[in-house]
N, C-alpha and C positions, 0 to 999 in steps of 0.2 A: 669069860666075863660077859661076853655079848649076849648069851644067850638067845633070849627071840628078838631085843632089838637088832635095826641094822644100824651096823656105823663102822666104824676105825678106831685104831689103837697106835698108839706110836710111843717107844722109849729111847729116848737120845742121851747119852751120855753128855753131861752138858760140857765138861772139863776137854772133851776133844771132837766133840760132835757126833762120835759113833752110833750109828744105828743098833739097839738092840734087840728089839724086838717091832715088829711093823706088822698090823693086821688091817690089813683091806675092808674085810668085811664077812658076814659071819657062816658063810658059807660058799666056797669057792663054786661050785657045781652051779647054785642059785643065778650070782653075778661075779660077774670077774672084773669088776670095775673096783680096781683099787682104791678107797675113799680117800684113804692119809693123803694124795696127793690129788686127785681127780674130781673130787667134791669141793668145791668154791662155794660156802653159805654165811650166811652173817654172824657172825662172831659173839652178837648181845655182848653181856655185859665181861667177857672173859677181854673184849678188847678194853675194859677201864684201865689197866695199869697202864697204856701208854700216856691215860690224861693223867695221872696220881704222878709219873714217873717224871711227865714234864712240871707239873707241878712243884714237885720238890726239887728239881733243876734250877726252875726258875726262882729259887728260895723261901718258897711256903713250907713252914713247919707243920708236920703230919698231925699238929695237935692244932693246924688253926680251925678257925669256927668258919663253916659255912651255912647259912640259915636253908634250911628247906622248909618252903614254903612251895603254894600252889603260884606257877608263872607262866606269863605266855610273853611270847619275845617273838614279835613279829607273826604270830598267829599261832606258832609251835608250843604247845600245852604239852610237856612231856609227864606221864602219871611213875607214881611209882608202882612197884607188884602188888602193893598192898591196899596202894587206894589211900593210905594213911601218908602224915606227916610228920616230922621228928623234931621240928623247929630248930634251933640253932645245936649245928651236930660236927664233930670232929671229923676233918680229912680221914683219921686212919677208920671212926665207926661207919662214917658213909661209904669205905669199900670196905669193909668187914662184911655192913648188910646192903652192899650192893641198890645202894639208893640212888633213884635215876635223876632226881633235881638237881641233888649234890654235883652231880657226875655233871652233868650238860651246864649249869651255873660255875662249872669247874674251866669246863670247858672255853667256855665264854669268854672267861678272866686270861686264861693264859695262852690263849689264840687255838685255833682248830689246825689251824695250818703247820702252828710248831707241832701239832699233836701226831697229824701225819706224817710231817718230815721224821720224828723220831722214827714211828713203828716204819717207814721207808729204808731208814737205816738199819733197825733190827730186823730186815727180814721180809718185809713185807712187801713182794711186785705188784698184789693185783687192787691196788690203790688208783683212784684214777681221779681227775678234776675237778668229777663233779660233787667227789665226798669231802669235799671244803663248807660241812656245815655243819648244825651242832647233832644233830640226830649222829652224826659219828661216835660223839662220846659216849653213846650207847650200842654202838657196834650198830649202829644201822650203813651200812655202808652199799654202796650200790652194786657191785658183786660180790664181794664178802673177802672171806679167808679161807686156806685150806690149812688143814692140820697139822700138814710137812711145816709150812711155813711160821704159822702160830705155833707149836711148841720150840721153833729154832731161835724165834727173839726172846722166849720166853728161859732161854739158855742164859743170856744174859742177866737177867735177873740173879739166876743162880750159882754164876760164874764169876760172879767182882765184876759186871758191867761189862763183861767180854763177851761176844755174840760167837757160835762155836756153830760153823755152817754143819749140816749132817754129809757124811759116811758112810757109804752104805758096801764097802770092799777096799778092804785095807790094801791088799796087793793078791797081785795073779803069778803065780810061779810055773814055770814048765816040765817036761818030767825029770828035769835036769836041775830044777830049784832053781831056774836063773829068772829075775824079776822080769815079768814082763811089761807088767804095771804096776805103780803104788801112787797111793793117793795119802798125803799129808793133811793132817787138819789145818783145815782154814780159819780163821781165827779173824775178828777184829773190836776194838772198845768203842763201845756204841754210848756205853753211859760211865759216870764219875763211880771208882768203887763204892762210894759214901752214899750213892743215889740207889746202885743196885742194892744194898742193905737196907737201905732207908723203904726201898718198896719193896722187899724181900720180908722185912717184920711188919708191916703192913698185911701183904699177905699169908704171913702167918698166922695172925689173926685171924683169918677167913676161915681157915680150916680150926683153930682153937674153938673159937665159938659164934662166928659166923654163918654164910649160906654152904661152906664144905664142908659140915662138922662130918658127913660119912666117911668123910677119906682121911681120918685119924688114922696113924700109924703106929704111934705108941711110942714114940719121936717125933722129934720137929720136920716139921714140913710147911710147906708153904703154895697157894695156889688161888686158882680162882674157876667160878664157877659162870657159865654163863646160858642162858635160853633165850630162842626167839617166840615167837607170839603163838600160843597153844601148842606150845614144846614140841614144835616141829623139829627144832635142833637143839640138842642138848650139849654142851659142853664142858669138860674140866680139864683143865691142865693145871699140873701139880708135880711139884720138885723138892729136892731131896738135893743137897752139894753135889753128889752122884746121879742124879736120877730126876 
């Protein structure tokens, strides 16, 4: 799949965290810096579900109106990809088409800081103090995310709200079969089963007829898609009950 890009690939079981497939990058010989964990970049807009997710936590229906309009809030003029505006637009079409006003006006209303504490709880270590502002709710974050970590909260979503740590060696036997190690899925509820559904058809949208209509499966799926500024990093993570 990588072909002449470089990047990472990562498949986690999300029902017990199991690693099933993990690629570094697209040529071992090349680099051997394995990206899925070792690459720390900013997220863009694949980190919107943590604001969509405390959003509906906090009891906004996916169908309320937020007006996208041109704003500046304390000097921060955030644009959207398009240059365009949509005027007054539903929670669930402003992340279908991953609209930056929506997202950071989203942000605003139901604090930045619950926004963090959530993806802290799903998963997220390399969050730090000073990303308590709204450029967050665009994944501008000041050292980003790596893949390990963004596809492991993103288990949640498609788990009933249960965050399923990764796996990556179920257990070690000796020539004798006797365990030497085993490793249990780690497991914890990060969000209300009712919130991970609720942002789960949300993001199914996204891939129905949204910014991921490529990673159609011919089944429901659900996902999101995210870039930083002249697609230096491109991102998608995308699930499947299993996958």
């Amino acid at each position: 799949i990588l072909g002449n890009q470089q990047g990472g690939i990562l498949a986690l079981d999300p029902r017990n965290g199991y690693i099933r497939a993990m690629v570094g990058g697209r040529n071992y010989e090349e680099s051997q810096i394995n990206r899925v964990i070792a690459e720390v970049r900013q997220p863009g807009s694949a980190f919107k579900p943590f604001v969509y997710a405390t959003a509906l936590d906090q009891g906004m229906p996916m169908n309320s109106i937020i007006l996208d309009e041109a704003i500046n809030i304390n000097g921060y003029s955030p644009q959207n990809y398009d240059k365009k505006y949509h005027g007054p637009i539903t929670l669930k079409k402003a992340l279908r088409l991953s609209v930056n006003v929506a997202a950071v006006k989203l942000g605003q209303q139901v604090g930045i800081e619950q926004v963090l504490n959530l993806a802290k709880n799903m998963g997220i270590t390399t969050l730090v103090p000073e990303d308590d502002n709204l450029a967050a709710a665009l994944g501008g974050l000041t050292r980003g995310v790596n893949l390990l970590e963004l596809s492991t909260a993103y288990t949640a979503f498609a788990n009933h709200g249960i965050v399923s740590r990764p796996v990556s060696i179920i257990k070690v036997l000796d020539e004798n079969n006797q365990v030497l190690e085993e490793n249990h899925p780690l497991q914890q509820a990060v969000l209300r089963p009712e919130i991970a559904y609720l942002t789960t058809n949300m993001m199914k949208a996204v891939i129905d007829s949204g910014t991921g209509t490529p990673a159609q499966l011919g089944r429901d799926a659900a996902g999101k898609t995210g870039t930083t500024d002249n697609y230096e990093t491109a991102w998608f993570i995308g699930f499947t009950p299993e996958l």
